[in-house]
Each structure stands twice: as structure tokens, then as C-alpha cells.
N, C-alpha and C positions, 0 to 999 in steps of 0.2 A: 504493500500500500504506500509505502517513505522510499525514498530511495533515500538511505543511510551514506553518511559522510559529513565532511566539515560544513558544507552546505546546511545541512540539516540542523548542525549546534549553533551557526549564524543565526535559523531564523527562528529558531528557540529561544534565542537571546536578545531578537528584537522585537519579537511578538511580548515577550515577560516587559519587555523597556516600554513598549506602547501601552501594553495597559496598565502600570505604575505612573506614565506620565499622564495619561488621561485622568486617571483617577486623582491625582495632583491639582490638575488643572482643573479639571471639575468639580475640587472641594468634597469628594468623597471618604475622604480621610482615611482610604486604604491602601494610598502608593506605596510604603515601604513593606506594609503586609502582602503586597500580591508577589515584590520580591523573594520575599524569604518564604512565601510558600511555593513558588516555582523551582527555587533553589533544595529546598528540604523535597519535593515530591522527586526531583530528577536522584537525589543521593536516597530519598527510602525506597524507590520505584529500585535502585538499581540492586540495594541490599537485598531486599524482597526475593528479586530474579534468582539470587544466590540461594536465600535461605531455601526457597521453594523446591528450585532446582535441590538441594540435600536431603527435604525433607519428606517429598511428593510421593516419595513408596513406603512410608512408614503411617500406619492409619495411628499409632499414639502420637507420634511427631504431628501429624494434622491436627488430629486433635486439642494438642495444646496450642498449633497457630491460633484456631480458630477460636477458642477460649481469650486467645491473646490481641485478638483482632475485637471478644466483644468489650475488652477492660478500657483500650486504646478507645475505642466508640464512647464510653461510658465518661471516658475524664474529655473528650473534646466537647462531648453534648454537655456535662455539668457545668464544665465553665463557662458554657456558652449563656444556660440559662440562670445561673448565681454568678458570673463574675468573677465567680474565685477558684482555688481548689478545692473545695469541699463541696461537689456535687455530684459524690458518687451516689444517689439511689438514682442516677439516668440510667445506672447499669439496668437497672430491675426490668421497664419498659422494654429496652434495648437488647437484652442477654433471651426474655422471656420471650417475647416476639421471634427474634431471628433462630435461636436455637430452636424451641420448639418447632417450627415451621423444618428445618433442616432436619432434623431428627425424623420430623412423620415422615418427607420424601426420602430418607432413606430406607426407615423402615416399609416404605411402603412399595420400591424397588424400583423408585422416578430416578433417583438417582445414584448409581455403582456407588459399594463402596471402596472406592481410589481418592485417593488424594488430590491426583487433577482434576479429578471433577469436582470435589467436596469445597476445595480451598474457592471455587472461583463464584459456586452456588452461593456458600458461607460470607463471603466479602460482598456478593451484590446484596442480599438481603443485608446483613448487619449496616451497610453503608445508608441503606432505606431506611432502616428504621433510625440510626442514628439520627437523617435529617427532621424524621418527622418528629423525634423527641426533642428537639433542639426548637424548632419552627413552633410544636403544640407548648411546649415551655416557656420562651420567651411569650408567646402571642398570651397566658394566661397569665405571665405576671405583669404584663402590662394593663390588660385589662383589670384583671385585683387593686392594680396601682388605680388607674383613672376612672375607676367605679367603686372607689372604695364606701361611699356611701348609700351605694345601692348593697352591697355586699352588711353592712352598719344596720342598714334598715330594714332587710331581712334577719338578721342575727334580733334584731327588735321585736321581732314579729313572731322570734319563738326558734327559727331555724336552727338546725346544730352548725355549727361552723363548715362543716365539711357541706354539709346541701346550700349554705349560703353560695360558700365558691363555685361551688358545682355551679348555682342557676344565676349566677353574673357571666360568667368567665368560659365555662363551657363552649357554648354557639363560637366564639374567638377563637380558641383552641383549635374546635375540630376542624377549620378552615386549612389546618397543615395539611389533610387527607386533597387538598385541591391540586398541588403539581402533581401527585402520581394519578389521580385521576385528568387530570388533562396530557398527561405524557403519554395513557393509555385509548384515551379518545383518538387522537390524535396520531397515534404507532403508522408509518406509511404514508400519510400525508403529510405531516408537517418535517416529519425528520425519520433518519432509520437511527436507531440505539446499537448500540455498541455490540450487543451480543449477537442482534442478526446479522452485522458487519462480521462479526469475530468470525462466526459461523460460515458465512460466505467466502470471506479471505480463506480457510479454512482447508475450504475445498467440496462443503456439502452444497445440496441442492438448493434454490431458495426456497421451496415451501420447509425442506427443512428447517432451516434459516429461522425462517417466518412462525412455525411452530415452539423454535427454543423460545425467540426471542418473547412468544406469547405465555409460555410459564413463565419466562422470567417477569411478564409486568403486570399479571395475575397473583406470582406468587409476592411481589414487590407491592400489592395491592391490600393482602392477608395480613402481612406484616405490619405496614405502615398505618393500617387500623387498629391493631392491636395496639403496638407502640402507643398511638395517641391515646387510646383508650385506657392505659394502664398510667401514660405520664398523668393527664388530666387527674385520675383517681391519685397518687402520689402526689400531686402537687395541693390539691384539695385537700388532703390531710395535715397538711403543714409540711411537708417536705421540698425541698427544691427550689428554696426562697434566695432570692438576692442576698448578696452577703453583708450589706448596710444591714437591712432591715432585720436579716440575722443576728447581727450586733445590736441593733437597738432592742432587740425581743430579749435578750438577755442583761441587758444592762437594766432592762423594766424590771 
């Protein structure tokens, strides 16, 4: 699909420079961050290659990737939604979604158990669900933040704490379940994904193609409902707050 060479590190290098500058100049506040994550993705994409390649015939070696791919998920979505280090119950959503859902297709013989296939099933779901617990998280503690007195006036009204958040905050929330269901409307007409690409580069048919690529946005569909489903109930009970308002709940 690349034809590989210096060519190729050139315009890696100036596609990461154009959208660092734009993001500058556009007052997005993400130029030095599009840096260092295009820098960090070429040096873990490359370790990865490695580890895989070592580990891809060993089903306890997978194993623990894939354990290890849901912990990494877990500390990216918690900071994303408190700010700080301390938002590991992202794991909960994130681990209980993606795993589970891996585990039935194995057991249920959608998918061998090998490593090449396990590690790259395991990484697109856990990547899915990561973003929806990230997107249903932030979206619920903002809303808690700028309804906090509809959230006051239910808690008035008798509600337990956890049904207040629930019926502020929820409808917000589950709005994260909206990219994978339009990435799934949309499969063939707007864009081809990555797996019916792989699949065809590949070397299979396109209806094969076209078949992977529909478990993977089905099973990406499973997932990312759960996730939100499970963040929403964790963050309703007090978990997964901002790290201000954590410190102020304790100083109270």
C-alpha cells in the first residue's frame, strides 16, 4: 500500500509539522501534543512489531498483552476523564466490555485461538471501548458540573444520589455511543476502515473483506454500549470525578 523509504519518513515528518502548526495557529492548544504523540506512536508502533512478532505463538504470552493493552486503556481513559492519575475504575467499563466480548468469540469459535488473530481482535475492541469511556466520562462530568442544580433539586425531591446523576447526566453521556454508530451507518460510503483494507491488502476477496470488517463494527458496536453503560453507572456512584472536586470532597 506505502512504498517504504526515506521518502516515506519525509512525509511523516511533515504531515506531524502541518498539523502541530495548524493546531498553533488555530489556537487549539494541541500543537506540541500532536508532536509527541506522533513521535511516541512511531517508537510504540515499532516496539509492539517486536514484542508481537516474540510473542504471537505463545496463547499465555497473548494473554498477558492483552491484559496489558486493557490496564494501558484504563490509565489513558482515567486521566482523560479526572485529570489526574487516579482514574483507574475506567478499567472496570473498559476490561468488562472488551474482555468479555473476546472471550464469548472465542469461546464460541468466531475466533482461533492464535495469537495473530486474538492480539489484533483484542486491540480493536479494547481501543473502542477505551474511547467510549473517555467521551461517556468527560460528557457526564460536565454535564454534573453545569446542571448541578438540577442534579440539587432532584437530590430535594427525595432522589438517592446515584438516580439524581443518573437523570441529569445520562441523555449526555450516552451520546458517546454516536461515532461508532455513525462509523457503522456509514461503512462503504463514506470511508473503508482499516480492517476491510487490512483484509484486502491481504490478499482475501472483498466480500470477505467486507464480512471481517462487519464483525469488527458490530462487535465494536457490543462493546462501546457496554462501556458507556457501565462508565455512566460508575461515575453515578461517585467514582471517576475530577481531581479538584476530589480534593474538595475530602477537604469537606
Amino acid at each position: 500500500m506505502l512504498v517504504l523509504g526515506p521518502k516515506l519518513a519525509i512525509a511523516l515528518a511533515l504531515m506531524t509539522a502541518a498539523a502541530a502548526t495548524v493546531a498553533t495557529v488555530g489556537r487549539l492548544g494541541h500543537g506540541r501534543q500532536i508532536a509527541v504523540a506522533a513521535v511516541r506512536a512511531a517508537l510504540q508502533l515499532a516496539a509492539v512489531s517486536l514484542v508481537i512478532t516474540a510473542i504471537v505463538g505463545s496463547l499465555w504470552a497473548t494473554g498477558v498483552f492483552v491484559l496489558l493493552m486493557s490496564v494501558v486503556a484504563a490509565g489513558t481513559s482515567g486521566r482523560r476523564i479526572t485529570g489526574g492519575p487516579h482514574g483507574w475504575w475506567a478499567g472496570v467499563p473498559i476490561a468488562t466490555a472488551s474482555l468479555t466480548v473476546v472471550a464469548a468469540l472465542l469461546l464460541a469459535g468466531l475466533v482461533p485461538p492464535h495469537g495473530i488473530a486474538i492480539i489484533p481482535i483484542a486491540g480493536i475492541l479494547t481501543g473502542g471501548a477505551m474511547t467510549a469511556t473517555s467521551l461517556a466520562g468527560r460528557r457526564f462530568n460536565d454535564d454534573l458540573h453545569a446542571r448541578r442544580g438540577e442534579v440539587e433539586a432532584a437530590l430535594a425531591l427525595g432522589l438517592p444520589p446515584r438516580d439524581a446523576r443518573l437523570l441529569v447526566c445520562r441523555p449526555a453521556a450516552s451520546q458517546a455511543l454516536v461515532p461508532a454508530l455513525d462509523q457503522t451507518r456509514t461503512v462503504g460510503l463514506v470511508t473503508l476502515p482499516g480492517a476491510f483494507v487490512g483484509v484486502l491488502l491481504g490478499g482475501a476477496s472483498p466480500l470477505t473483506a467486507g464480512i471481517t470488517q462487519l464483525f469488527v463494527l458490530v462487535g465494536l458496536l457490543a462493546v462501546e454500549a457496554t462501556a458507556i453503560v457501565l462508565t455512566i453507572e460508575v461515575m453515578a456512584r461517585g467514582q471517576l470525578r475530577p481531581q479538584a472536586i476530589t480534593r474538595r470532597r475530602r477537604s469537606d
